[in-house]
N, CA, C and O atoms as CSV, one atom per row, in Angstrom:
chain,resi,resn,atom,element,x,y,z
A,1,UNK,N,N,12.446,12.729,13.344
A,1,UNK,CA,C,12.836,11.379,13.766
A,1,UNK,C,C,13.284,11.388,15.237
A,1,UNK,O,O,13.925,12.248,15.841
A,2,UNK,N,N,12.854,10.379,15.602
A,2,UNK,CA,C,13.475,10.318,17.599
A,2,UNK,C,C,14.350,9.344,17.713
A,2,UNK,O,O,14.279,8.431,16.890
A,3,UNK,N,N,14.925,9.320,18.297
A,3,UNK,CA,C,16.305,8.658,19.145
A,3,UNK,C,C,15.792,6.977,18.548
A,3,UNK,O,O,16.506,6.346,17.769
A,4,UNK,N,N,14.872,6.607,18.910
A,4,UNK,CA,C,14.658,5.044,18.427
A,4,UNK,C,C,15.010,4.647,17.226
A,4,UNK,O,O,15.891,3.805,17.049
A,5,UNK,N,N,14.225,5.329,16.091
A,5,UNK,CA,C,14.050,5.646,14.799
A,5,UNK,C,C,16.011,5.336,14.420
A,5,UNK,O,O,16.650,4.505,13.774
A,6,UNK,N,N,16.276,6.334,15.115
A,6,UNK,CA,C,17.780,6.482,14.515
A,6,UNK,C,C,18.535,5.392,14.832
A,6,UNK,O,O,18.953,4.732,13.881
A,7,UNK,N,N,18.825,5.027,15.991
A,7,UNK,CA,C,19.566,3.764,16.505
A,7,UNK,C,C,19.051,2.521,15.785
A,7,UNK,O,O,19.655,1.496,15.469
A,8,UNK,N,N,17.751,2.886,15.604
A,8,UNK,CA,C,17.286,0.965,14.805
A,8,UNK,C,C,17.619,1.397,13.334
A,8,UNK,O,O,17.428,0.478,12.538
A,9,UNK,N,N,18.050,2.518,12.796
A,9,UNK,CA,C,18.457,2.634,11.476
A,9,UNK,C,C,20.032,1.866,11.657
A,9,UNK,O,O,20.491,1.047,10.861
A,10,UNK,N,N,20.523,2.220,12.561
A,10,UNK,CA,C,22.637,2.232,12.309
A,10,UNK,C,C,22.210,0.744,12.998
A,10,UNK,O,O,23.009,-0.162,12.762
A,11,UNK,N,N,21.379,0.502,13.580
A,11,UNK,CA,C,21.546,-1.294,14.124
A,11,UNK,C,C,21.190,-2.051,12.780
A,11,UNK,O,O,21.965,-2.984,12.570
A,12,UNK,N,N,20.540,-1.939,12.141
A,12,UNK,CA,C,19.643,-2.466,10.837
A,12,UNK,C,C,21.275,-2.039,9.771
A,12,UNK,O,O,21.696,-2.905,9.004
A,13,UNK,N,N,22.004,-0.683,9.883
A,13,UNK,CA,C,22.826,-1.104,9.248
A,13,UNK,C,C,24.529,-1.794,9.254
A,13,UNK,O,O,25.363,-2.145,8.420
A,14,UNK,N,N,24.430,-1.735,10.384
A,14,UNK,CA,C,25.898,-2.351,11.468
A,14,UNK,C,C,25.511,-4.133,10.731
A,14,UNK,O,O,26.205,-4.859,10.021
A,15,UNK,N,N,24.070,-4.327,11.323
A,15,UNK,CA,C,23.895,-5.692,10.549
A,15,UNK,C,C,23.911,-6.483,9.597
A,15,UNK,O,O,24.249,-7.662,9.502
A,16,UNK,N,N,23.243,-5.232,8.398
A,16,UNK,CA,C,23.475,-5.249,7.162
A,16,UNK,C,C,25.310,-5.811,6.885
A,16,UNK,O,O,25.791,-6.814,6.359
A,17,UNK,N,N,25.825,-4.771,7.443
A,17,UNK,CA,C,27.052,-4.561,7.041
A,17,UNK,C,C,27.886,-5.777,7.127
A,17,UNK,O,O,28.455,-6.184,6.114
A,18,UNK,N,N,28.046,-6.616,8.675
A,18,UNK,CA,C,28.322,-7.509,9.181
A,18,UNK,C,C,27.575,-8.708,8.085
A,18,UNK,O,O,28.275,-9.546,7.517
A,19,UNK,N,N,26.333,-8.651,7.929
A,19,UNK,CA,C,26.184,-9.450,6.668
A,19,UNK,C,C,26.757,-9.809,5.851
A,19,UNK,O,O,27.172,-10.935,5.577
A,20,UNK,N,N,26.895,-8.275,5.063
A,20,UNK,CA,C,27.232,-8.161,3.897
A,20,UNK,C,C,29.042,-8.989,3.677
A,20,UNK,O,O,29.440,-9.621,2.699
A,21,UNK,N,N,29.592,-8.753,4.613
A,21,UNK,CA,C,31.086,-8.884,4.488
A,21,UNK,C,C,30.681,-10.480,4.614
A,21,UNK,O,O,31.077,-10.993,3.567
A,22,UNK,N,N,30.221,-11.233,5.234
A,22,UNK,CA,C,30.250,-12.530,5.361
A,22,UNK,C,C,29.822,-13.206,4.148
A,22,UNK,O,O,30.317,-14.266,3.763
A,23,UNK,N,N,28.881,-12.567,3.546
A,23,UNK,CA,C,28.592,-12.898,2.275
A,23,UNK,C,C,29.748,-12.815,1.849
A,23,UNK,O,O,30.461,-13.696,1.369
A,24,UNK,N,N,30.008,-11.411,2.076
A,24,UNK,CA,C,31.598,-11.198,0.646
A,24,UNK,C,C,32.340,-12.172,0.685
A,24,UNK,O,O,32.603,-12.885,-0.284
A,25,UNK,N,N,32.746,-12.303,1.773
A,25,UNK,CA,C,33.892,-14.032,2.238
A,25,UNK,C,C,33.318,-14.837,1.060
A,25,UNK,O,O,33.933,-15.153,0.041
A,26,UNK,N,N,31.809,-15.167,1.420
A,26,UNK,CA,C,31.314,-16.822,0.864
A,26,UNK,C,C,31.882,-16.566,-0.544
A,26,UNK,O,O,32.798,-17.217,-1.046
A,27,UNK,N,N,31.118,-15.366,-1.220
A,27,UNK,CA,C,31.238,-15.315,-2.434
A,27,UNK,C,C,32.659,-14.869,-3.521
A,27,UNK,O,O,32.846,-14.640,-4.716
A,28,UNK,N,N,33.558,-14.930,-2.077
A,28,UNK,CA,C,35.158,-14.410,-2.768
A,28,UNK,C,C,35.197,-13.037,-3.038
A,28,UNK,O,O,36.283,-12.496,-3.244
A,29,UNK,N,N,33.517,-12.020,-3.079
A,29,UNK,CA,C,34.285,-10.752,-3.254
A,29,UNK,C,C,33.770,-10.004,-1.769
A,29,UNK,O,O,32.636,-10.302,-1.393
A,30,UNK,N,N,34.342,-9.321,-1.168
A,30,UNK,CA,C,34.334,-8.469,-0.155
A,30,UNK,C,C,33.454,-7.089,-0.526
A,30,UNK,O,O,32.533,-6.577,0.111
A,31,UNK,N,N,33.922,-6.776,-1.477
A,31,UNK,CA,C,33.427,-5.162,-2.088
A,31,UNK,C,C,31.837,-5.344,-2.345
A,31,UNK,O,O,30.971,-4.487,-2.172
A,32,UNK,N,N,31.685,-6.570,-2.766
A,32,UNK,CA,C,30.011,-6.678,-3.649
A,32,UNK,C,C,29.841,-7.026,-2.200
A,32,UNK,O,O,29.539,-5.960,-1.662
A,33,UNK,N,N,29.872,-7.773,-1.482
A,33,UNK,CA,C,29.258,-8.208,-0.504
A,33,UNK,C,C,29.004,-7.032,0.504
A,33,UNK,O,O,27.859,-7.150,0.941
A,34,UNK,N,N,29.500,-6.188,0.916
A,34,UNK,CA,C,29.926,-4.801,1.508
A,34,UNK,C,C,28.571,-3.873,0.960
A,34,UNK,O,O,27.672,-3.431,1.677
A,35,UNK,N,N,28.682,-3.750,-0.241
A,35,UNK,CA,C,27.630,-3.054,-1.065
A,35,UNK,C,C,26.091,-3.853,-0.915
A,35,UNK,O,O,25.102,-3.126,-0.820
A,36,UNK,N,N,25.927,-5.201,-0.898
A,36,UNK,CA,C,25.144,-5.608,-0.560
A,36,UNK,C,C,24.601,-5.985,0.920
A,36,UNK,O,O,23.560,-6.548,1.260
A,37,UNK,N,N,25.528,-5.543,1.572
A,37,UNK,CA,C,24.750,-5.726,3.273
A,37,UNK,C,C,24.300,-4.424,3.622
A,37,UNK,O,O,23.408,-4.180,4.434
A,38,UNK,N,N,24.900,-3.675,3.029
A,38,UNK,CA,C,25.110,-2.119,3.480
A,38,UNK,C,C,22.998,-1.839,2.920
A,38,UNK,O,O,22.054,-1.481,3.624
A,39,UNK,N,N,23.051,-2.249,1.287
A,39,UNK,CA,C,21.323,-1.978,1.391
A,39,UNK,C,C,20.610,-2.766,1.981
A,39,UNK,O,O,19.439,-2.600,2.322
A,40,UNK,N,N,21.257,-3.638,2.129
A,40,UNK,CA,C,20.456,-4.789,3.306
A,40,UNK,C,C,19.888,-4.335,4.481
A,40,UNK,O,O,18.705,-4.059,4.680
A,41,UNK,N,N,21.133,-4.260,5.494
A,41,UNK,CA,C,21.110,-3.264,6.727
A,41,UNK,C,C,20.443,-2.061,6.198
A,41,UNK,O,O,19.864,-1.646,7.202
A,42,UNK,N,N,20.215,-1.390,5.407
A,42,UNK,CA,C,19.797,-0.234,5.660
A,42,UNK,C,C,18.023,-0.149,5.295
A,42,UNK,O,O,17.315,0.842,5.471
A,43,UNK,N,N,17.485,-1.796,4.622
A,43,UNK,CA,C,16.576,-1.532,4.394
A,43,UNK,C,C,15.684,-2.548,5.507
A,43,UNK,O,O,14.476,-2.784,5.461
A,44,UNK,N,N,16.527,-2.976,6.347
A,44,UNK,CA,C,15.886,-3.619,7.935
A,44,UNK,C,C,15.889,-2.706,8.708
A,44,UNK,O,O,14.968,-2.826,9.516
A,45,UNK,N,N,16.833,-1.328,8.946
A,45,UNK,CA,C,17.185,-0.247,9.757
A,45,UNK,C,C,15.385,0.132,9.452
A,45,UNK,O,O,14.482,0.022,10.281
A,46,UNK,N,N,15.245,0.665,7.788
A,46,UNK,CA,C,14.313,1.245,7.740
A,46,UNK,C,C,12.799,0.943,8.078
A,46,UNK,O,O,11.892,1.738,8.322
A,47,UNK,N,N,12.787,-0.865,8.004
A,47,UNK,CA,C,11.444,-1.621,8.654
A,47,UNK,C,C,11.596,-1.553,10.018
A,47,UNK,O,O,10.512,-1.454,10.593
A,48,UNK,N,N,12.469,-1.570,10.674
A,48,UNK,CA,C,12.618,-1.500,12.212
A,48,UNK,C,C,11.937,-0.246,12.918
A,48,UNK,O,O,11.149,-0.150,13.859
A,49,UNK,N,N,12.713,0.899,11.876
A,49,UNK,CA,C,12.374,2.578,12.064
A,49,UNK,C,C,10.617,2.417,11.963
A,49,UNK,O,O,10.046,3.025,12.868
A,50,UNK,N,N,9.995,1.920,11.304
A,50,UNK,CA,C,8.981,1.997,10.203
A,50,UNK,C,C,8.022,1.018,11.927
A,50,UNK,O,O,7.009,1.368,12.533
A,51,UNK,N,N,8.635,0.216,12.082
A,51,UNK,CA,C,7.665,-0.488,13.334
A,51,UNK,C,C,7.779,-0.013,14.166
A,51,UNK,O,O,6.900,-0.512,14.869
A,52,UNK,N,N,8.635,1.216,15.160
A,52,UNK,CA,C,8.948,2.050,15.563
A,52,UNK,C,C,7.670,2.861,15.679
A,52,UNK,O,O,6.740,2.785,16.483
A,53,UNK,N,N,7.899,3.682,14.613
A,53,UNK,CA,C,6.611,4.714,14.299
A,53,UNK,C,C,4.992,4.171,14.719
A,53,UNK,O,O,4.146,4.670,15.461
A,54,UNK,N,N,4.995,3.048,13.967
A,54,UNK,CA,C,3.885,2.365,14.201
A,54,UNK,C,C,3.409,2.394,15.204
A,54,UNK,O,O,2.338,2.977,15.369
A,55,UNK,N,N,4.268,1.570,16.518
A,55,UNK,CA,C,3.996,1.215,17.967
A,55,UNK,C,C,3.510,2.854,18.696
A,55,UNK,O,O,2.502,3.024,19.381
A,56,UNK,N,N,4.613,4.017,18.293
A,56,UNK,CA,C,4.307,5.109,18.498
A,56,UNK,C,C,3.005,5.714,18.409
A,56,UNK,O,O,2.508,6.353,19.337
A,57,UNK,N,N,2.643,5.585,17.686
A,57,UNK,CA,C,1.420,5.984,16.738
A,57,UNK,C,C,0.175,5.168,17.032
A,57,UNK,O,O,-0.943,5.577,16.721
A,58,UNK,N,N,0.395,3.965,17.657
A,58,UNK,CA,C,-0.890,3.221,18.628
A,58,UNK,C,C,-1.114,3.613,20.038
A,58,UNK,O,O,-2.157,3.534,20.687
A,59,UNK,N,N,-0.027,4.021,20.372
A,59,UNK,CA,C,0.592,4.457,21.618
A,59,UNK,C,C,-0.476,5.611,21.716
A,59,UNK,O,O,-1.419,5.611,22.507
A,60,UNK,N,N,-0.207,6.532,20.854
A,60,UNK,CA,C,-1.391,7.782,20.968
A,60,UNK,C,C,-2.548,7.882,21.599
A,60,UNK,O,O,-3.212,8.914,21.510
């Protein structure tokens, strides 16, 4: 994995995360919401990573 890959993972999950807690607010629980941004963020980190590669890989 290269430097891009990684940073658009922890950005995808910083976001998630920040999500997730705002949800938690809406929905009164913090913890579920937390748990749910966290796979959130981590599964935009991983499409981000994933378009990453891609661009790389045309790049060739």
């Amino acid at each position: 994995m290269n430097k891009k890959q990684v940073y658009s993972i922890a950005i995808g999950s910083a976001l998630g995360s920040s999500i997730g807690t705002t949800f938690g607010v809406v929905v009164n629980n913090i913890a579920l919401g937390i748990v749910y941004g966290s796979m959130i963020g981590s599964i935009i980190g991983i499409l981000i990573a994933v378009f990453y590669i891609k661009q790389d890989n045309n790049s060739l």
